[in-house]
N, C-alpha and C positions, 0 to 999 in steps of 0.2 A: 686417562682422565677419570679419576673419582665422582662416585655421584652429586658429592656437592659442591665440587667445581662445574658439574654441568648444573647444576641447580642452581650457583652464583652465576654464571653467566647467564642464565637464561630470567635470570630478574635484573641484570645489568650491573652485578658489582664483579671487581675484579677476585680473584680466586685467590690470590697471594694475599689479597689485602684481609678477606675474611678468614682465610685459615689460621690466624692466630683470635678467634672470636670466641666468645664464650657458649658452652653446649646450649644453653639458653638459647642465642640469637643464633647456632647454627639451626637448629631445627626449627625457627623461625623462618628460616632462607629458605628451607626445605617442605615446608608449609607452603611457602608462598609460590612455589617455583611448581607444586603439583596441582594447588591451589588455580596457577594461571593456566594451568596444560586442559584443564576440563571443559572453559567454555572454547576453548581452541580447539579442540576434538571435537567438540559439539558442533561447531560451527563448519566442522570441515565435514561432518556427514551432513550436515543439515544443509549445507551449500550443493554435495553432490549428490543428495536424494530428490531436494527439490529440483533440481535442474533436468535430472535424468528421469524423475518417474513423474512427476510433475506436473513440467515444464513442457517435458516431453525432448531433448536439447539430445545431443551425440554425446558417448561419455566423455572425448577429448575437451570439451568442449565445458564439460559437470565437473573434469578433473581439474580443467586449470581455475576454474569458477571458486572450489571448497581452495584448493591450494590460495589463491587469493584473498579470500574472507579467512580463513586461518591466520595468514600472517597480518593480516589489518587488525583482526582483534589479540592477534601477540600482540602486534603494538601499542594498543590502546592499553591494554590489561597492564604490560609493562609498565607505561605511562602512568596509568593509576597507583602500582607498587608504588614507583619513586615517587611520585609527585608530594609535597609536603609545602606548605605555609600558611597564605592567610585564610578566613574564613570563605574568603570567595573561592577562592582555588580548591576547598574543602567541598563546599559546596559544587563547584563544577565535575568532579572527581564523582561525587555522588551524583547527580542528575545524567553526567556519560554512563557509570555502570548502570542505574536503573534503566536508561534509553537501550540498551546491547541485552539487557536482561530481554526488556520488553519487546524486541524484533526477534529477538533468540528463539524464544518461549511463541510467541505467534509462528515463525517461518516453522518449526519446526512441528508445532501443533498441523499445521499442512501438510505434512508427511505423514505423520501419525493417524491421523483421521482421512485420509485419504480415499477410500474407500466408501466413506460416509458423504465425503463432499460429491465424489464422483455422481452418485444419485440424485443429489441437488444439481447440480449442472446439467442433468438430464433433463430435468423438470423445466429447467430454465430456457434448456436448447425445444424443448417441446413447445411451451411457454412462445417465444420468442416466434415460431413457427407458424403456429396458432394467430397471433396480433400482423404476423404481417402477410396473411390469407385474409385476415379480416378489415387489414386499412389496404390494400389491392381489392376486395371485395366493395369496399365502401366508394371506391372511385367510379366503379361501372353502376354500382346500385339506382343511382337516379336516372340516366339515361336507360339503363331495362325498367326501371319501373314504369317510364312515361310512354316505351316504346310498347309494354307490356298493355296499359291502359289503351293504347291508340288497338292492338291488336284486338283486346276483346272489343272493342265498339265496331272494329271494322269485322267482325263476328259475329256481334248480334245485328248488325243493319244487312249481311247475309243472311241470317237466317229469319229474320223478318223480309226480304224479299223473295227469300224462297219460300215463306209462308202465304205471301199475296201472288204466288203464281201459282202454286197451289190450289186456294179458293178460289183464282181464274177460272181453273183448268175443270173443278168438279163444281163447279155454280153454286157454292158455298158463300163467294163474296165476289167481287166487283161488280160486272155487268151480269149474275144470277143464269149466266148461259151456262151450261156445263159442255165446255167446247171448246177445244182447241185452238182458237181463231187467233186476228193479229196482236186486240189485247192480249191477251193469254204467251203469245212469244215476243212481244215487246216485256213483261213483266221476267218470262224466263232468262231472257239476253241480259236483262240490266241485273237479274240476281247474278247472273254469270259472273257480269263485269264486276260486280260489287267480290265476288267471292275471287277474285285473280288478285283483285286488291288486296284483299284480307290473306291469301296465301303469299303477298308478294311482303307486306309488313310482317308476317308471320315468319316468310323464311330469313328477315334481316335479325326477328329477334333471335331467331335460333345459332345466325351467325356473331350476333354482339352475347350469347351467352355461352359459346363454345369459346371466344376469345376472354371474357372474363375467365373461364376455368381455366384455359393455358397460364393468362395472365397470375392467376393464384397458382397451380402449382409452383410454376416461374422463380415467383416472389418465394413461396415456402421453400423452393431448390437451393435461392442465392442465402435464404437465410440461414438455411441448416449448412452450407458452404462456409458463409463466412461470420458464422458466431465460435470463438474462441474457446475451448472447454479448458484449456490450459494459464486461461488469464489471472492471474494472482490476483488481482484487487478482488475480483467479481470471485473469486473461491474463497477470499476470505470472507466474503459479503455472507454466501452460502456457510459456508460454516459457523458463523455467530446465525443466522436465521435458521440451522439446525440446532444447534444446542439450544437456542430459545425457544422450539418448540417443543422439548424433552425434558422432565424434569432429570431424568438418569442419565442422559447425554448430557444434559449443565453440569451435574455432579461428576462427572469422568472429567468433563474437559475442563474444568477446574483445577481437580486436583494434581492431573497432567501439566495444567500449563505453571501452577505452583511450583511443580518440583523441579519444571524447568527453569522457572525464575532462578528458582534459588541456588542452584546451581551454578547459574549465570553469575549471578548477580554475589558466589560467594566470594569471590577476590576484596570487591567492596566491603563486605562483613566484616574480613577480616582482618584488614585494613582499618577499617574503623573501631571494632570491637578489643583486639588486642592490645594486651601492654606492653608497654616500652621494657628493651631488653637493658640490661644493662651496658651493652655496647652502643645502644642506640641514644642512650642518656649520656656517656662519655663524649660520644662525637657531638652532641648539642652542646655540652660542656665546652667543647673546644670552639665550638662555633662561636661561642658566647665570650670566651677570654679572646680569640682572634681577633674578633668585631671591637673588645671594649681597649688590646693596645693600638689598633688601627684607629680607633677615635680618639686614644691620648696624644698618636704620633701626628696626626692630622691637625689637631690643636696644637702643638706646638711647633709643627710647619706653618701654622698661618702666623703665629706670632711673630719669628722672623722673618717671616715674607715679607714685612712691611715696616723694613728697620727707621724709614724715614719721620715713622710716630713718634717711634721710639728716642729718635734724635731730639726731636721739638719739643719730648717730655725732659731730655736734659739740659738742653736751651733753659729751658723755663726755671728746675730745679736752680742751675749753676745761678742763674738770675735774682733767684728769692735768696739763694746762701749767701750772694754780692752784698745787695741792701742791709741784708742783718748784718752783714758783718762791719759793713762801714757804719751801721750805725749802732754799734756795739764800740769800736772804736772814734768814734766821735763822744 
């Protein structure tokens, strides 16, 4: 098999039929046939780079993925070669290639900047850590705070009655005795009791804020668990909010994802931009004489198809030449 038998069959025309074609329209086929192999190789690394370094996926797995999208956009590309007529189908032909341009040029911009995204994701997996330490934190916050409030008052009404046993004790204040007596350990007893209180609310809040800090590491465990770093939507999120924060990362990944468009997107070009060969003008040619004796043959099948008009139109004639004649002879 000669190159441009593989190159006819792989934009879908027969090899016998084009070998007798003009050099014009062969390298035409030959255009169009290397033309289609580029976003097809593109897509086939760009299905098993993203899958494998990614995605993170097994290569069995990245291999049969590219092998897949390779032959999907063989087909579509092929589709576009052949495809030809009205302006809508023109039009359709063009909005598929810019859509295959525009996934092309994005998926693969994912690969490429890979590296770059990775650190954004970091930020986001930190990020992400951070908020849900602090809505686990915001659940226990009012209950320690009100627990917190009840502690220091049952604190200071301790140590305001360890201050009135106190002045008991050295005649400073209550009964001016400086003496040990029953006042003096009726005031001690009830400071006692008041401070068992204040250690006994004390030691609940110590227990409601060793559970909120379980409760927040917990919450930061499951989130650093099960936040995705491999999620495509959320990396491409990160990668437009990186090159929007960079003037020289917009400038790179511009001009990257252009070259990748165009690439993509060159089967449509040149499809569109091209002119007709003169083999290609021949076969319209024929198209155009086939169509105009299929509509002579077609009009003139309906005319006898319906001989019985035709009958009532000689009825009618024989009828009129009657009259004139008898009254030519009269």
């Amino acid at each position: 098999m000669t190159l441009f038998s593989l190159c006819s069959r792989l934009i879908g025309e027969n090899p016998k039929y084009t070998a007798h074609f003009h050099p014009a329209s062969k390298r035409k086929i030959v255009l169009y046939a290397n033309a289609m192999m580029i976003p097809v190789l593109l897509w086939f690394a760009n299905g098993f780079l993203l899958c494998h370094e990614v995605l993170q996926t097994s290569i069995g797995i990245a291999i049969m993925t590219a092998v897949f999208l390779a032959v999907v956009i063989f087909i579509i590309e092929r589709c576009i070669i052949l495809a030809s007529g009205s302006k809508l189908i023109i039009a359709s032909r063009l909005a598929l290639g810019f859509l295959i341009a525009i996934l092309g040029s994005l998926c693969l911009d994912e690969v490429i900047f890979k590296n770059d995204i990775d650190i954004k994701m970091a930020e986001y997996k930190n990020s992400a850590i951070e908020q849900s330490g602090v809505a686990t934190n915001a659940i226990h916050d009012l209950e320690i705070t009100e627990l917190e409030a009840l502690v220091m008052t049952k604190r200071n009404d301790w140590m305001e009655a360890l201050k009135h046993a106190s002045e008991e004790c050295d005649g400073t204040g209550g009964s001016k005795v400086p003496r040990r007596g029953p006042i003096c350990e009726m005031k001690i007893e009830l400071a006692n009791q008041i401070q068992k209180d204040y250690a006994h609310e004390a030691g609940k809040l110590a227990i409601l804020i060793s559970k909120r800090d379980s409760a927040i590491e917990l919450a930061k465990t499951e989130a650093a668990l099960s936040f995705n770093e491999h999620g495509l939507l959320l990396r491409i999120k990160a990668m437009f909010e990186l090159v929007s924060s960079n003037t020289f990362m917009l400038i790179s990944y511009i001009v990257f994802t252009l070259l990748i468009f165009f690439l993509e997107f060159l089967v449509v070009m040149i499809k569109m931009c091209s002119h007709e060969t003169i083999d290609e003008k021949l076969e319209k040619a024929r198209d155009i004489t086939m169509e105009e004796k299929m509509t002579a043959l077609l009009g003139r099948r309906t005319q006898y198809s319906q001989p019985y008009e035709i009958l009532e139109k000689v009825k009618s004639a024989n009828q009129v030449l009657n009259k004139n004649h008898s009254r030519v002879l009269n």
